[in-house]
VOLUM-873722 format. One line per 5 residues: number of its first residue (from 0); their letters; for each residue x, y, z of N, C-alpha, C, CB. Coordinates in Angstrom, 3 decimals. Glycine has a CB too. Layout:
BEGIN
NUM) a) X Y Z X Y Z X Y Z X Y Z | ... .
# end
This chain:
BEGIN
0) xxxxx) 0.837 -1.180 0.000 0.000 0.000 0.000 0.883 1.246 0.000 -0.953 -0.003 1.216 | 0.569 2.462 -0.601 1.350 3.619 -0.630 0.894 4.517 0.433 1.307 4.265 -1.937 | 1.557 5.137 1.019 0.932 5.583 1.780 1.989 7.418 1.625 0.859 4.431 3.240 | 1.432 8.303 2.625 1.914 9.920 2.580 2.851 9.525 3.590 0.740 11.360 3.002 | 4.461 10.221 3.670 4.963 10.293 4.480 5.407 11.837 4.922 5.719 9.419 4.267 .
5) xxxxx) 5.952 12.023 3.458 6.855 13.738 3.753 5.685 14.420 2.360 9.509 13.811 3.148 | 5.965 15.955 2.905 5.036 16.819 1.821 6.450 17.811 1.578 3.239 17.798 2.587 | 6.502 18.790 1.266 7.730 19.683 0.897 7.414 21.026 0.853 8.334 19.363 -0.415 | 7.880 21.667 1.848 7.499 23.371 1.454 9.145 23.914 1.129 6.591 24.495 3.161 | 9.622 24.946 0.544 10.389 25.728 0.150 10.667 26.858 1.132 9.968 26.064 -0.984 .
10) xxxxx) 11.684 27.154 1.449 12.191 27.977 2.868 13.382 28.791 2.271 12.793 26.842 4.326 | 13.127 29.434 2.643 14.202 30.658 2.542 15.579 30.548 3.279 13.550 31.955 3.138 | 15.143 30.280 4.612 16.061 30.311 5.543 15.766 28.615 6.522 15.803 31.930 6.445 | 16.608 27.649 6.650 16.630 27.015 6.825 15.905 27.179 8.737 17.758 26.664 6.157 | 16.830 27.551 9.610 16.915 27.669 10.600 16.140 28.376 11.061 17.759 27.825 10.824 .
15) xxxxx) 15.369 29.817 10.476 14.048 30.600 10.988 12.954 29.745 10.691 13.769 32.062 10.283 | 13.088 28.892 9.826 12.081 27.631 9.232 11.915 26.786 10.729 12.992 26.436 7.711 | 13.003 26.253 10.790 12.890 25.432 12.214 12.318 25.700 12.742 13.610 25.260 13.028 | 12.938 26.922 13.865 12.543 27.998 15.265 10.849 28.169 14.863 13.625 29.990 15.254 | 10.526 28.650 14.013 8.945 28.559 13.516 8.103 27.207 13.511 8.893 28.999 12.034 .
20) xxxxx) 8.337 26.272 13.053 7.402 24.817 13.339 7.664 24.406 14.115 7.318 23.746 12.636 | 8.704 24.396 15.145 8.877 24.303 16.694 8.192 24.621 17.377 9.670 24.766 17.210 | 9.016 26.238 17.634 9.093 26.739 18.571 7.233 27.396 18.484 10.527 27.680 18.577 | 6.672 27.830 17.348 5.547 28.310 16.955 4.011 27.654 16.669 5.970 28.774 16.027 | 4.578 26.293 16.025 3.398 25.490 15.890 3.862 24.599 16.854 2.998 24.890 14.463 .
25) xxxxx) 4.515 24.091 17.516 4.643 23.203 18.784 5.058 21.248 17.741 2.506 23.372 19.998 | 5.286 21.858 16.795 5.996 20.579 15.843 7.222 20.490 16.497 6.273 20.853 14.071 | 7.908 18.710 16.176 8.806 18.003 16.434 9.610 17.906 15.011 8.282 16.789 17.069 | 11.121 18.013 15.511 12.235 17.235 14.164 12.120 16.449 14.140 13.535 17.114 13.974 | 11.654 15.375 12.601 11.738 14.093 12.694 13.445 14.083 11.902 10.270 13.239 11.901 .
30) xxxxx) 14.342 14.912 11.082 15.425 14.753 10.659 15.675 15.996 10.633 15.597 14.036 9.624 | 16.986 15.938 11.043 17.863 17.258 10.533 19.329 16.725 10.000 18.137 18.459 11.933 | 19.654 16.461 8.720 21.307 15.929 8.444 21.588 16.197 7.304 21.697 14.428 8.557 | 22.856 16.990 7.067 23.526 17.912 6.597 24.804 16.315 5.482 24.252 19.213 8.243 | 24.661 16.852 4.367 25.034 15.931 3.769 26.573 16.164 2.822 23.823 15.612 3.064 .
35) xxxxx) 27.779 16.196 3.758 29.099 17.137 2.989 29.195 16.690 1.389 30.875 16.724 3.814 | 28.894 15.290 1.193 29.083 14.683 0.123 28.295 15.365 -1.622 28.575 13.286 0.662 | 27.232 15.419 -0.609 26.263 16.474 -1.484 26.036 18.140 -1.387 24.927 16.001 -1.233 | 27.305 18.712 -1.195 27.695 19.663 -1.160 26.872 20.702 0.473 27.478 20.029 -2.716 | 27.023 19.984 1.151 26.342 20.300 2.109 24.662 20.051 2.734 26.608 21.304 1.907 .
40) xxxxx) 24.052 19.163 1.551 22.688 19.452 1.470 22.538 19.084 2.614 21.819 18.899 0.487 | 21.459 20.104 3.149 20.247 19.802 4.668 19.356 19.324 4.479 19.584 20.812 5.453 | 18.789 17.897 5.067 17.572 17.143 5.099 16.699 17.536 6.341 17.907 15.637 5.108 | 16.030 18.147 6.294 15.121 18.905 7.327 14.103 18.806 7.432 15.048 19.946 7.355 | 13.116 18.185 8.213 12.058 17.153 8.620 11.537 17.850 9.727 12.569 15.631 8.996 .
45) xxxxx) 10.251 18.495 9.627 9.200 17.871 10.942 7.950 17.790 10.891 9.199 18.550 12.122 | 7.170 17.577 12.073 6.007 16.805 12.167 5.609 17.221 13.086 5.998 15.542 12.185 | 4.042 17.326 13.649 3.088 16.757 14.980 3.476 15.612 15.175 1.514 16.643 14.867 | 3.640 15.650 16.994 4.076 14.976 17.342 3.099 13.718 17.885 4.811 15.610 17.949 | 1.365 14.196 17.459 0.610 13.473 17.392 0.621 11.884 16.172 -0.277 14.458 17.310 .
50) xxxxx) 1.580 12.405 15.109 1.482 12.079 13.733 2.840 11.549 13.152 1.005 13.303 12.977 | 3.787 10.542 13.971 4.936 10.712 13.864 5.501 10.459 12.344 5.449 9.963 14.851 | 3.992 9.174 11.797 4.913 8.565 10.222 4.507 9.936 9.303 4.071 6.612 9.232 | 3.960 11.206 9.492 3.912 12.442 8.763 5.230 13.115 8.651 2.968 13.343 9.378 | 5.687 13.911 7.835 6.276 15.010 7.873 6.631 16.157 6.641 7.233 14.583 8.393 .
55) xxxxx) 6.757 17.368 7.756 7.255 18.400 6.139 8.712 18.637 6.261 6.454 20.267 5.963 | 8.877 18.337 4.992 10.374 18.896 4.636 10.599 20.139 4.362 10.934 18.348 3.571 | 11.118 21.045 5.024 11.598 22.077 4.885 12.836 22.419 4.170 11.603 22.379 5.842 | 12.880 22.753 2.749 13.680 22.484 2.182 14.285 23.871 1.513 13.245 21.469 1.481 | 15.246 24.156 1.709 15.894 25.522 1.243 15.646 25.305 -0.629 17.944 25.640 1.876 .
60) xxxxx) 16.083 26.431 -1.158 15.452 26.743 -2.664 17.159 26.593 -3.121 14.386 28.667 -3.017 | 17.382 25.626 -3.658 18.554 25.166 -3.948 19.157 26.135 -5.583 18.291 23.366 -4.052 | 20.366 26.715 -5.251 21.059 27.104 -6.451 21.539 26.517 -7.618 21.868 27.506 -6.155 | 22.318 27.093 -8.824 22.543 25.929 -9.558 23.957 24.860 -9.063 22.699 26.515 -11.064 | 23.957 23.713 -9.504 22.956 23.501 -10.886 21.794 23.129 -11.104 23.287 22.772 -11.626 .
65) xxxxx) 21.488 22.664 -9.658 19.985 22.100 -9.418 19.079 22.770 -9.794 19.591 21.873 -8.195 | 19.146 24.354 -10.082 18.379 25.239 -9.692 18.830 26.588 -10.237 18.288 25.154 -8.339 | 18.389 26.998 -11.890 18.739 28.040 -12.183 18.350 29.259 -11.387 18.457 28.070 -13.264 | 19.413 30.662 -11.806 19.005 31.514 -10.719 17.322 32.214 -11.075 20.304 32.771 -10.577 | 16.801 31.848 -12.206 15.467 32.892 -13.024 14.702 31.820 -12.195 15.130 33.054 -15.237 .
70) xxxxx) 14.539 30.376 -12.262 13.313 29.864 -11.464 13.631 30.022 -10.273 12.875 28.489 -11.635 | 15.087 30.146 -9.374 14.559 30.346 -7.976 14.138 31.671 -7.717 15.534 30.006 -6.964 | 14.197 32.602 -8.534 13.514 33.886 -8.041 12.165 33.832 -8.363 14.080 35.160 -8.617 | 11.553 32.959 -9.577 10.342 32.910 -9.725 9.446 32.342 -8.317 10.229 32.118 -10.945 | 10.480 31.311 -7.983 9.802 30.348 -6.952 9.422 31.706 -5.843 11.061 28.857 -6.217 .
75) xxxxx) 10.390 32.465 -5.666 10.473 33.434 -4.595 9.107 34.259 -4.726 11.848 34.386 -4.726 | 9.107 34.649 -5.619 8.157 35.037 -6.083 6.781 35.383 -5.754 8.194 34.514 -6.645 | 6.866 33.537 -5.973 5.292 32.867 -5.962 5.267 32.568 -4.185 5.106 31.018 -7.181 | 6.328 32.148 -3.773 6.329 32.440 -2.207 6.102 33.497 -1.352 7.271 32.241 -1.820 | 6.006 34.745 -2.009 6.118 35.750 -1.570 4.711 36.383 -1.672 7.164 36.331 -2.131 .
80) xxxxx) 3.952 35.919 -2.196 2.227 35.784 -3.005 1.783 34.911 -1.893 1.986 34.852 -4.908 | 2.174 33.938 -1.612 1.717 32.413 -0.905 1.024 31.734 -1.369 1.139 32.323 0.183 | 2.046 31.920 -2.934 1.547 30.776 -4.112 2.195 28.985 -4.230 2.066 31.574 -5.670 | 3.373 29.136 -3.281 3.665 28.116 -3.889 3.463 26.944 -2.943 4.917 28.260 -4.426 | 2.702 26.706 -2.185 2.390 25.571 -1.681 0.960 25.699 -0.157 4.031 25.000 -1.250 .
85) xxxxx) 0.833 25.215 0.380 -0.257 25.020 1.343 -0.063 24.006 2.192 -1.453 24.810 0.765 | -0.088 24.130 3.733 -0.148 23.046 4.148 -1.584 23.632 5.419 1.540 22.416 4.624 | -2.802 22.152 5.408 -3.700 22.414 5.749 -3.756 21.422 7.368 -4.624 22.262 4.541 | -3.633 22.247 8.565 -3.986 21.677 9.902 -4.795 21.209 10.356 -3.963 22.144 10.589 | -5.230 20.780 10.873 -6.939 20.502 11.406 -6.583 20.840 12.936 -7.749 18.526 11.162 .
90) xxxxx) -7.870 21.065 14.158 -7.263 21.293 15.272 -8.965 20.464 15.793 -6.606 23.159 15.691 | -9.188 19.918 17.245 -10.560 20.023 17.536 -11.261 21.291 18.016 -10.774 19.131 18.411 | -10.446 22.564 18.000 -11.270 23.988 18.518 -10.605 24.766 17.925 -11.371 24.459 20.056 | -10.695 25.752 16.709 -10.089 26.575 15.975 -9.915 28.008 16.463 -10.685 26.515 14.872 | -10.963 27.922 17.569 -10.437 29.684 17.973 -9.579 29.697 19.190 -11.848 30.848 18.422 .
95) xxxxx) -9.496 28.393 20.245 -9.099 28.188 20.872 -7.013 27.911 20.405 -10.159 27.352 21.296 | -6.742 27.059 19.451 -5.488 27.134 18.681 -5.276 28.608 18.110 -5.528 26.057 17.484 | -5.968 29.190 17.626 -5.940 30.146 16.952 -5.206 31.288 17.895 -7.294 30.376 16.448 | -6.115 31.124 19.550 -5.433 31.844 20.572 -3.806 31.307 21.339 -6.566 31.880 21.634 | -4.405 30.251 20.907 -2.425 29.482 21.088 -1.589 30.317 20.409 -1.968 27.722 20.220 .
100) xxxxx) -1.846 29.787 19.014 -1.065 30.438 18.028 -0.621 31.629 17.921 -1.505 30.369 17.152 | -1.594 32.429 18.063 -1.601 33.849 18.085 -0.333 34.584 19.695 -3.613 34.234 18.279 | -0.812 33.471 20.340 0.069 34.360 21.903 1.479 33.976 21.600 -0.386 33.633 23.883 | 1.911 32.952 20.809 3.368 32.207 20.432 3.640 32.871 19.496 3.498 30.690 20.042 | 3.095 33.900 18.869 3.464 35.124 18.040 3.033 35.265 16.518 4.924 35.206 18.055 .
105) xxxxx) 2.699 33.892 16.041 2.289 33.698 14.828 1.388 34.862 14.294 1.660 32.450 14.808 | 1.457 35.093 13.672 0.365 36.405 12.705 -0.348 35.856 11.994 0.983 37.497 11.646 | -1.562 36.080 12.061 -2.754 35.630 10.911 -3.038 36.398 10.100 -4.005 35.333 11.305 | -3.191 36.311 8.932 -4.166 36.887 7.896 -5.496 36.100 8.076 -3.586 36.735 6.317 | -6.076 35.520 8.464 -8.103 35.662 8.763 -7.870 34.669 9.979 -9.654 34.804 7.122 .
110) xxxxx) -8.849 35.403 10.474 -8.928 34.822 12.119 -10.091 34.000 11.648 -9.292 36.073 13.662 | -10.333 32.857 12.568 -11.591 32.053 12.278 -12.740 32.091 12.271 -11.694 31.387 12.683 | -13.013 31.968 11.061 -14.633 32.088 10.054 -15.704 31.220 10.148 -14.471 31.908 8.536 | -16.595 30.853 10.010 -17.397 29.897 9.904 -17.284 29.714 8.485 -18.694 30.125 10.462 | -17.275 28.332 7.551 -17.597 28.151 6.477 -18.218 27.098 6.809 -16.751 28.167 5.556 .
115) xxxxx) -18.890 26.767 5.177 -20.091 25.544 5.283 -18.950 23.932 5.673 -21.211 25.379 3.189 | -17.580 23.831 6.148 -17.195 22.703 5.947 -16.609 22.873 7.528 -16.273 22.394 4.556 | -16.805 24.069 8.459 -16.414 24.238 9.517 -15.947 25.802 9.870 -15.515 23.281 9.617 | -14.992 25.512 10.937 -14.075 27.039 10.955 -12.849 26.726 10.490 -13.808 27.816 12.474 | -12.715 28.058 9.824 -11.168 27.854 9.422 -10.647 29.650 9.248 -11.013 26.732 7.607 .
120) xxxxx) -8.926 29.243 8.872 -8.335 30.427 9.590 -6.968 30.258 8.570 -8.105 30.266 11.551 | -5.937 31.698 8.285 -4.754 31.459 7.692 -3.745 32.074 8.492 -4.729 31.890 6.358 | -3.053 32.019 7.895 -1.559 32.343 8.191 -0.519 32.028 7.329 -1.164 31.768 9.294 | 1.129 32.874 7.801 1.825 32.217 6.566 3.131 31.809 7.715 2.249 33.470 4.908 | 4.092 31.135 7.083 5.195 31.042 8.062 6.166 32.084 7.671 5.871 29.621 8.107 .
125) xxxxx) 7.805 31.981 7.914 8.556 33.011 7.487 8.429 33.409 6.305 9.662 32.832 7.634 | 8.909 32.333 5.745 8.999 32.017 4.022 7.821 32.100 3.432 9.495 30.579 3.576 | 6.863 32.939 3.535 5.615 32.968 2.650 4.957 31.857 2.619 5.835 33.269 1.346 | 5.327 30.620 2.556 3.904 29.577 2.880 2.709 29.750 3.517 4.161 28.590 3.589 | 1.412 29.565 2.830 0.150 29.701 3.356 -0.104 28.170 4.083 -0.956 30.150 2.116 .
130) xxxxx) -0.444 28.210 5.413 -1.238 27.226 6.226 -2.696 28.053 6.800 -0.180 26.644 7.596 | -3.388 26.812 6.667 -4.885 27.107 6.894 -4.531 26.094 8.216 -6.288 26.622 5.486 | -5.837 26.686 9.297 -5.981 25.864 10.553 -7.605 26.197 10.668 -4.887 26.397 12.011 | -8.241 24.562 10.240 -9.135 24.323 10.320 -9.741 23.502 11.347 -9.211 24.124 9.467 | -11.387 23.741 11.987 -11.978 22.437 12.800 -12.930 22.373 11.995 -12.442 22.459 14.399 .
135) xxxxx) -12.573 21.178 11.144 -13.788 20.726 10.348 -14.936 20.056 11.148 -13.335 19.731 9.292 | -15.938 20.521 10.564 -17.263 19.860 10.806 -17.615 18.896 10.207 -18.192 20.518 10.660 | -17.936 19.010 9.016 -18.398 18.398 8.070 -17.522 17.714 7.309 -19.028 19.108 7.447 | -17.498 16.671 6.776 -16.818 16.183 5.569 -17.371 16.038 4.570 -16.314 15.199 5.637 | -17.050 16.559 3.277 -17.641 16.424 1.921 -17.484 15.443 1.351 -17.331 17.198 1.108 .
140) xx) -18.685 14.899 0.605 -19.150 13.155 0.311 -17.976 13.239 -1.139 -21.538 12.714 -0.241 | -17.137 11.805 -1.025 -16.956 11.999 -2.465 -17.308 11.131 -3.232 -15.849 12.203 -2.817 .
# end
């Protein structure tokens, strides 16, 4: 069976990346290892610690050759929009996290709404990534 393990957001800064899903969303490192062979690359991993076989990779926007310099500024870009990726939370009380969140310093762009699928709420991390923190109600039939 296949199953989800890692998802991938794009980070600017490796280490304000950390201190933020830590120290901010109350996430765990599932990896942090620095690879000399591969010119230093950082494998940077975490998770809820509710959720251990989950995780996001926090992954710096790699130069060339991996990585001409016109798409990583595009990527920047679209990060900077909080176009280029999403990662969606669930919580069981959304205004209640929301007040977590909020006192651990996080900044929201929409505080929690009622929609027809529950409450839900945004924010971005350093690096422009949009996360939504939702308490769904409802689940939509598929």
């Amino acid at each position: 069976m296949i199953k989800l393990s890692n998802a991938q957001l794009w980070v600017h800064d490796q280490d304000e990346a950390l201190r933020f899903y830590t120290e901010k969303l109350g996430m765990e490192v599932r990896a942090d290892v620095t690879l000399p062979e591969l010119g230093n690359f950082r494998w940077l991993t975490v998770g809820p610690s509710a959720q251990p076989d989950i995780a996001i990779t926090l992954m710096a926007i790699p130069g060339p050759p991996m990585m001409d310099n016109e798409t990583a500024e595009q990527l920047r870009s679209l990060m900077a929009k909080g176009f280029a990726g999403t990662v969606f939370l669930t919580t069981d009380n959304c205004q209640a996290s929301y007040e977590e969140l909020k006192a651990r310093g996080v900044e929201f762009s929409e505080e929690p709404t009622e929609r027809p699928y529950g409450i839900d709420s945004g924010f971005r991390d350093p690096s422009g990534n949009a996360l939504r923190l939702t308490e769904v109600r409802e689940v939509a039939a598929v």
